[in-house]
C-alpha positions as CSV (number, residue, x, y, z in Angstrom):
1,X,236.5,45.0,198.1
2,X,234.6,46.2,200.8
3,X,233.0,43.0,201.2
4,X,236.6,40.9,201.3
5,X,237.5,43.0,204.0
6,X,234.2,42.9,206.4
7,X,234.6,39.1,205.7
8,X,238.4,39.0,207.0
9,X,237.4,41.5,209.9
10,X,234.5,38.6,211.1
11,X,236.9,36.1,210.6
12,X,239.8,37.6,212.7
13,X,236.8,37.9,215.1
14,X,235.8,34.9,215.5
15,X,239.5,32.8,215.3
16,X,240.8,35.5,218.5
17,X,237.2,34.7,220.8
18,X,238.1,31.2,220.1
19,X,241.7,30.8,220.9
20,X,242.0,30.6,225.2
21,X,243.2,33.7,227.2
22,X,247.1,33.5,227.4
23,X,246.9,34.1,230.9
24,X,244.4,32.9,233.5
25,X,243.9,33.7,237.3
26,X,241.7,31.6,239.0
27,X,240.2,32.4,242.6
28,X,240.8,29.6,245.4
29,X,240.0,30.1,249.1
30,X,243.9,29.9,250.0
31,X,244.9,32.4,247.2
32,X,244.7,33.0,243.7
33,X,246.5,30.7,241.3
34,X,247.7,32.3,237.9
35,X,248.0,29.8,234.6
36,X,249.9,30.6,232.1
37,X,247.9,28.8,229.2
38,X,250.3,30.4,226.2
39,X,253.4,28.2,227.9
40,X,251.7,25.7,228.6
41,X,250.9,25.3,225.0
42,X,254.4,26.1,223.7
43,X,256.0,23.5,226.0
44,X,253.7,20.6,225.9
45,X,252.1,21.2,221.7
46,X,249.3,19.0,222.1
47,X,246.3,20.3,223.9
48,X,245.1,16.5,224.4
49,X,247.1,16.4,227.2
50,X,245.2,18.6,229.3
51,X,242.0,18.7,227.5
52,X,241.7,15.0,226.4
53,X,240.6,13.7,222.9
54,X,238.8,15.9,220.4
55,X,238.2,19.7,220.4
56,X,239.9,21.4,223.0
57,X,237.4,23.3,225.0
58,X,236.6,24.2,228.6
59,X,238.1,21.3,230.9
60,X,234.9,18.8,232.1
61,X,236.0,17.9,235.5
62,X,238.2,21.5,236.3
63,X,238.6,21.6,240.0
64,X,240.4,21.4,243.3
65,X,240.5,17.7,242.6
66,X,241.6,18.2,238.7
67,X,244.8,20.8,239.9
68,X,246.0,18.7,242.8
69,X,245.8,15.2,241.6
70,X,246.8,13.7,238.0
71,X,245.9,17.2,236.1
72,X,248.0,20.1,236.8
73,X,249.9,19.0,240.1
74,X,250.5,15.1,238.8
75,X,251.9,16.0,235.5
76,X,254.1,18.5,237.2
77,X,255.4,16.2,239.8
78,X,255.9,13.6,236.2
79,X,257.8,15.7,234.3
80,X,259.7,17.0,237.1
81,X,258.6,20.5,236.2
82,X,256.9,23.3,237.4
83,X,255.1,24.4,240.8
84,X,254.2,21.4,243.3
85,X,254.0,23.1,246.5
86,X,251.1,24.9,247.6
87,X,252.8,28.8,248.0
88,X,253.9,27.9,244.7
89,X,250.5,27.8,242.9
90,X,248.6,30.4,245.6
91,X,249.6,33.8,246.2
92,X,247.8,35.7,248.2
């Protein structure tokens, strides 16, 4: 018994470091911009989106350039949701 549960405990472990933070801050010279990754994956349910094809993971090419152009900014401006405008994203 003992065993069953130090085996469930490890696996609870390592399923919850894997799973992303529901909410991220990230610091920009013009003010911090918080993500709300736990939304983001209720709303669009399907992490290929903003991860691409295959195990979602860290994004490769995460940046200034990523959040303004077709990443976070584009898709926005797409779907005709969420923030576009700089004050929007940045709070200082």
């Amino acid at each position: 018994m003992k065993r069953i549960i130090a085996a469930f405990a490890i696996t609870m472990f390592a399923a919850t470091s894997v799973m992303a933070a529901d909410v991220m801050t990230f610091h920009a010279r013009n003010g911090d911009v918080t993500f709300d990754h736990k939304k983001h994956q209720e709303t669009l349910k399907d992490c290929a989106i903003c991860h691409g094809p295959g195990t979602p993971g860290v994004i490769a090419d995460f940046g200034k350039d990523f959040a303004h152009g077709k990443g976070c900014k584009g898709c926005h401006q797409e779907k005709g949701q969420g923030p576009t405008k700089c004050g929007e994203c940045h709070k200082r």
